[in-house]
C-alpha positions as a Python dict, from the first residue, in 0.01 Angstrom:
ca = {
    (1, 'X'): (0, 0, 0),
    (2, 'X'): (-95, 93, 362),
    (3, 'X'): (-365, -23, 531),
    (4, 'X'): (-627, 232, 539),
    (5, 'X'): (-897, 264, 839),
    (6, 'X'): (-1223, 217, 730),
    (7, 'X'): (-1303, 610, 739),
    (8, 'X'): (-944, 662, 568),
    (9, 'X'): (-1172, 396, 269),
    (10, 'X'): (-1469, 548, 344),
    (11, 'X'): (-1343, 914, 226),
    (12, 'X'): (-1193, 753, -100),
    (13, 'X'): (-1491, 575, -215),
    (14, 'X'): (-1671, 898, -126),
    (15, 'X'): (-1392, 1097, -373),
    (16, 'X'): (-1441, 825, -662),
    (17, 'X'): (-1803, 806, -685),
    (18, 'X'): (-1980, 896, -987),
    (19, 'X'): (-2376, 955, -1006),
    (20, 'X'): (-2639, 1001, -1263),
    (21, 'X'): (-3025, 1094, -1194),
    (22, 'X'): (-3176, 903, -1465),
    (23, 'X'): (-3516, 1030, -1646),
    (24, 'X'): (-3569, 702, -1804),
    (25, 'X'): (-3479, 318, -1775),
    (26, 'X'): (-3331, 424, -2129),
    (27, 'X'): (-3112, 676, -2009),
    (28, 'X'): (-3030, 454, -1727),
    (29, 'X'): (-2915, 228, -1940),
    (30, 'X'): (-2728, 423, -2159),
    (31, 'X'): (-2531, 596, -1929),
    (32, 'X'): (-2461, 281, -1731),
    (33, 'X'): (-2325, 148, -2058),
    (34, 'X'): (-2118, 435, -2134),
    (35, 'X'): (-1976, 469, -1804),
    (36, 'X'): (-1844, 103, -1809),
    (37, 'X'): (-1714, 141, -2126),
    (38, 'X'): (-1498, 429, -2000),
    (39, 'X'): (-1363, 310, -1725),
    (40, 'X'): (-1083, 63, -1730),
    (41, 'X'): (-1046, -301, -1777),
    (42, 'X'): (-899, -311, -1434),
    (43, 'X'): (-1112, -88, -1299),
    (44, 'X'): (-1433, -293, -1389),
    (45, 'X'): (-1296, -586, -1297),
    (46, 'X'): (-1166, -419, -919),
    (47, 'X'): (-1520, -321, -944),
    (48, 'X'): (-1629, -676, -1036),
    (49, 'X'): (-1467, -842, -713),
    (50, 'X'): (-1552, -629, -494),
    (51, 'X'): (-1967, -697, -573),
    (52, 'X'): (-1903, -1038, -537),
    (53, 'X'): (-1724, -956, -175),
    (54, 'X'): (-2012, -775, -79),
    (55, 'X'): (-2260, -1078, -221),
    (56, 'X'): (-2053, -1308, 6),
    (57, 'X'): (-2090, -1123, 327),
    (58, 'X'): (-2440, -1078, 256),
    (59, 'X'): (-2493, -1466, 195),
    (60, 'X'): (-2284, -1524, 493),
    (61, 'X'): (-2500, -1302, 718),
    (62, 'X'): (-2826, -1461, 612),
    (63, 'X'): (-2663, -1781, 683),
    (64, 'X'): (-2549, -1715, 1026),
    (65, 'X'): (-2905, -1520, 1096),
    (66, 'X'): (-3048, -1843, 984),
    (67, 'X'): (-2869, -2060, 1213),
    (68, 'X'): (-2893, -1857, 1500),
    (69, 'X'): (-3330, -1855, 1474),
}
């Protein structure tokens, strides 16, 4: 696979995204259950690693924000 630019990424995440306004914490839950369930194995797990990405780079900006005060 090419590497993409981050707009080229940008646009695809944009093209994948899937919303829900929920009217309750029920139906929040509901639907959040029955979107997981119909998305792939892979696709939860892709979904799964890139959350803990994101967790990293967040921990790693606190810690250099720390540092750096």
């Amino acid at each position: 696979m090419a590497k993409m630019s981050i707009e080229e990424r940008s646009e695809e995440r944009r093209r994948r995204m899937v919303a829900h306004r929920a009217t309750s914490w029920e139906d929040a839950e509901r639907w959040d259950l029955e979107f997981w369930q119909s998305v792939s194995a892979e696709e939860r797990l892709s979904a799964l690693v890139a959350i803990r990405r994101d967790v990293d780079l967040v921990e790693a900006g606190r810690d250099r924000d720390a540092e750096e005060s």
